[in-house]
C-alpha positions as CSV (number, residue, x, y, z in Angstrom):
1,X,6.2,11.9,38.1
2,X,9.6,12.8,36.4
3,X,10.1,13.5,33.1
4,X,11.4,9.8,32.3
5,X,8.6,8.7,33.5
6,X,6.3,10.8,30.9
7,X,8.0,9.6,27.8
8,X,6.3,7.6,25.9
9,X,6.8,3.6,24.8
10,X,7.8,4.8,21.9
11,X,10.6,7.3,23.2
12,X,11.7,4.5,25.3
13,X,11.9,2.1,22.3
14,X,14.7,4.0,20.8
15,X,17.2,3.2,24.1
16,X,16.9,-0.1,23.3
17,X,20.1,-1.8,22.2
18,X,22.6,0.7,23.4
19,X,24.7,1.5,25.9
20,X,23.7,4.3,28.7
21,X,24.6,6.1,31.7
22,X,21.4,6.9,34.1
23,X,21.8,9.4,36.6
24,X,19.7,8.4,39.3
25,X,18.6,10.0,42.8
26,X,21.2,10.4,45.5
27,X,23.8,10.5,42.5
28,X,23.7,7.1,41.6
29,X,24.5,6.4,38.5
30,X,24.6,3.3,36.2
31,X,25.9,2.1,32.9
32,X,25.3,-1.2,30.6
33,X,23.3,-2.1,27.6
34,X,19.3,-1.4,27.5
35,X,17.8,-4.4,27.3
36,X,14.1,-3.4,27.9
37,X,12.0,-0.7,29.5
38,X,8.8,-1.1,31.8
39,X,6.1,1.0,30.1
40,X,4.2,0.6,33.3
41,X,6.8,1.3,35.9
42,X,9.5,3.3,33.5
43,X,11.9,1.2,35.0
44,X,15.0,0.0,32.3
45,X,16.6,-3.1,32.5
46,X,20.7,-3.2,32.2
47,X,22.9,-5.9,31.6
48,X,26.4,-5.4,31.5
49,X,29.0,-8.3,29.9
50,X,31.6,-9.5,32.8
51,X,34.4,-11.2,31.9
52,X,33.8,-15.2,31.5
53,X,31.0,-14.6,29.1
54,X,28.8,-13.6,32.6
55,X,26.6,-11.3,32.5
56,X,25.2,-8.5,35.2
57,X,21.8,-7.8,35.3
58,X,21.0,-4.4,36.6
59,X,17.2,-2.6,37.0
60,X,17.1,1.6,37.5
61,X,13.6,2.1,38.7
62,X,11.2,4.7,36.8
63,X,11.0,6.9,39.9
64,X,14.2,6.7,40.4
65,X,15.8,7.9,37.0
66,X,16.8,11.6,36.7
67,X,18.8,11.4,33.4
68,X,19.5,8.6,30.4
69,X,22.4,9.6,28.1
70,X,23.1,7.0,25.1
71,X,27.0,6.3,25.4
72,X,27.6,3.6,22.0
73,X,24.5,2.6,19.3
74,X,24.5,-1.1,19.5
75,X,25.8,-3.1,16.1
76,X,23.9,-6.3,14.9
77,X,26.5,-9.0,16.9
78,X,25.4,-6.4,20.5
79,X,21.9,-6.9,19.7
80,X,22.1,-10.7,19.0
81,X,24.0,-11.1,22.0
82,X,21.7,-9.0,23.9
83,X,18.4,-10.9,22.5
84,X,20.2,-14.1,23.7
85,X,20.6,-13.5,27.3
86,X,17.6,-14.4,28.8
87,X,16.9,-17.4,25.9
88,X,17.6,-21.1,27.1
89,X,20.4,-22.5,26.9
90,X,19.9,-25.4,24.6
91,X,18.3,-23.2,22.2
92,X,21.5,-20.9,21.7
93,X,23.2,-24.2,20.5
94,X,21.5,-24.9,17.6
95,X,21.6,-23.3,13.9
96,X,17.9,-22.8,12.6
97,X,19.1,-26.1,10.2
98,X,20.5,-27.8,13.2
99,X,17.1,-26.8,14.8
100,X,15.1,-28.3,11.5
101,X,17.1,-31.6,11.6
102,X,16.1,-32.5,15.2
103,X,12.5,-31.3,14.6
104,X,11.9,-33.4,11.9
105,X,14.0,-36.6,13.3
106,X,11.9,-36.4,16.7
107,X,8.7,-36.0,14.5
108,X,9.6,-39.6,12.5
109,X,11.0,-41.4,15.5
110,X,7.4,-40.3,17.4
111,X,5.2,-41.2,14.1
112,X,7.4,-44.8,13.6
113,X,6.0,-45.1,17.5
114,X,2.6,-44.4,16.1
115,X,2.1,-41.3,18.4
116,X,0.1,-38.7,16.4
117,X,1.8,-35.6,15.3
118,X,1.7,-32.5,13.4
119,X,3.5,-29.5,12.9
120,X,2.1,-26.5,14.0
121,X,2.5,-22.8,13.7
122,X,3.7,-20.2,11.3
123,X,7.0,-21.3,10.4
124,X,5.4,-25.2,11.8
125,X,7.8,-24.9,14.4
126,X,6.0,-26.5,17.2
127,X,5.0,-30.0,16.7
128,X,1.6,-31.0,18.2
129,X,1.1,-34.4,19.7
130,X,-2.5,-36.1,19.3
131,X,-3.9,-32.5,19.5
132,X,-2.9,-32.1,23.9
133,X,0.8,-31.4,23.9
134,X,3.2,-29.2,21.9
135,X,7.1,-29.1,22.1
136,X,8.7,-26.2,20.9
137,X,12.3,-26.0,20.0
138,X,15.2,-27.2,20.6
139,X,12.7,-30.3,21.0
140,X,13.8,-31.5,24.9
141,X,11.6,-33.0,27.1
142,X,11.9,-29.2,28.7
143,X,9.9,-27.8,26.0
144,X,6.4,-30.1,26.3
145,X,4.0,-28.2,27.1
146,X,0.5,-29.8,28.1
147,X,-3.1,-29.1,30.4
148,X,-2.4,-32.8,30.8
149,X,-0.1,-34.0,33.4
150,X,0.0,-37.6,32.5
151,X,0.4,-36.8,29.0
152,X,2.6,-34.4,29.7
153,X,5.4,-36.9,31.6
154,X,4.2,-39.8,29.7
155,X,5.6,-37.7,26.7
156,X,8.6,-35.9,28.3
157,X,9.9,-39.4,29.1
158,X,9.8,-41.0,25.7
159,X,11.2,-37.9,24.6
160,X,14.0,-38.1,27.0
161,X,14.6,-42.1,26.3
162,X,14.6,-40.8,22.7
163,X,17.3,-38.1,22.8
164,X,19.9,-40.6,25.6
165,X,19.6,-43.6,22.5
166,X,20.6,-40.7,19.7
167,X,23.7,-39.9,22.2
């Protein structure tokens, strides 16, 4: 076990959001943002902005990593942009008022239907339908979720009906 690997979570933590160089065996050695770290496996994830708004995901494994030097803290616009890269794409379009507005027009359009819902959660984010399905935001037939198949597409198709009649 190398020293990297005998850190703790908490040691790791504080990588997180900036930009590194790992030395690695055989003189590898890698640069980019920290986006996580394995506590299991030590192993940190990299990503790296290409040009085109792409993005490079690299992965150093635990065993592998000699060194980690922190290059550049990351400012609030680096972390949002790193918290956004694995997210869905539909949700990165929509302001958290954008996100309410289409929340609470699916919710009428599905009660003037006389399908059964309620909002549930903290924040009542995710609206429950008749107790068997949730949809999360950005509200797409996508983000049903549902033990019950026939529910499930039953619903995902009025939802996608729904959204092709508001375009």
């Amino acid at each position: 076990m190398n020293e990297w690997q005998r850190k703790s979570p908490l040691d790791w933590e504080t990588y997180v959001n900036k930009m590194v160089k790992v030395a690695a065996i055989e003189k590898h050695e890698y640069e980019g943002w920290v986006l996580t770290i394995d506590p299991v496996s030590a192993s940190i994830v990299l990503a790296t902005f290409l040009e085109n708004e792409k993005v490079s995901i690299s992965v150093v494994l635990g065993h592998a990593i000699q060194e980690v030097e922190i290059l550049k803290e990351g400012d609030d616009e680096m972390k949002q942009r790193l918290s956004c890269i694995f997210a869905p794409e539909e949700s990165k379009a929509y302001s958290p008022e954008e996100e309410e507005k289409r929340k609470n027009a699916l919710k009428t359009w599905l009660e003037t239907n006389h399908i059964p819902v309620t909002e549930q959660g903290e924040s009542g984010r995710t609206l429950c339908v008749a107790g068997v399905l949730t949809i999360d935001p950005p509200y797409g037939p996508e983000e049903c979720s549902s033990s019950n198949e026939i529910i499930l597409s039953r619903v995902q198709g009025l939802i996608q009906g729904y959204l092709e009649k508001q375009q």
